[in-house]
C-alpha positions, 0 to 999 in steps of 0.5 A: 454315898458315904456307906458305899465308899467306906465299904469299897474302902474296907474292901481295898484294905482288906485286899491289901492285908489278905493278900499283899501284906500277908508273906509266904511266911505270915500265910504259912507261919500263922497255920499251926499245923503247917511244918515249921521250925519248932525247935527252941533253937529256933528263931521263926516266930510260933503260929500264934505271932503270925496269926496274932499280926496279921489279924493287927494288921487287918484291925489297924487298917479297919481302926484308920479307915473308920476311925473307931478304936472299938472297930479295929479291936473287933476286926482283930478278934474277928480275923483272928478266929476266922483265920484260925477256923479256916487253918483248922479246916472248919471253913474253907477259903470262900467262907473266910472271905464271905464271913471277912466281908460280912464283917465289913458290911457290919462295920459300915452298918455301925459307922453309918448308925 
């Protein structure tokens, strides 16, 4: 049952970090062509500070739920680059969560080894 609670686990943190942590700001900020400030006068952070956070925040959570360093440095780059594809438009909404929860299933995988 161990398997079953760390993925409800990484599933609930995931939540929390997708939707609750993420402000309008870090949502809208993270997407570098949305319209932000970009002046050099400005003190809204560019595109890859939200981007960067955000993607910290999400392998901060993995790194305490699981307790591997090496997990929550993969769950870092991993979010990052889906976020940016998905801002990119490459994918849409419904593949960024899938590939977020395969990414999950893979570190329950490796914990369980």
């Amino acid at each position: 049952m161990l398997g079953f609670e760390l993925f409800f686990q990484l599933l609930v943190g995931h939540a929390l970090a997708d939707f609750v942590l993420q402000s309008d700001a870090m949502g809208r900020g993270k997407n570098r062509h949305n319209n932000i400030p970009k002046d050099a006068d400005s003190s809204f952070p560019r595109w890859y500070y939200w981007l960067s956070a955000h993607a910290l925040i999400h392998g901060g959570i993995v790194y305490l739920l699981t307790g591997s360093l090496a997990l929550g440095l993969i769950e870092t780059f991993a979010h990052g680059l889906i976020d940016f594809a998905k801002c990119e438009g490459k994918i849409g909404l419904n593949t960024d969560q899938a590939l977020h929860i395969a990414c999950k299933i893979a570190y329950v995988l490796v914990v369980l080894g």
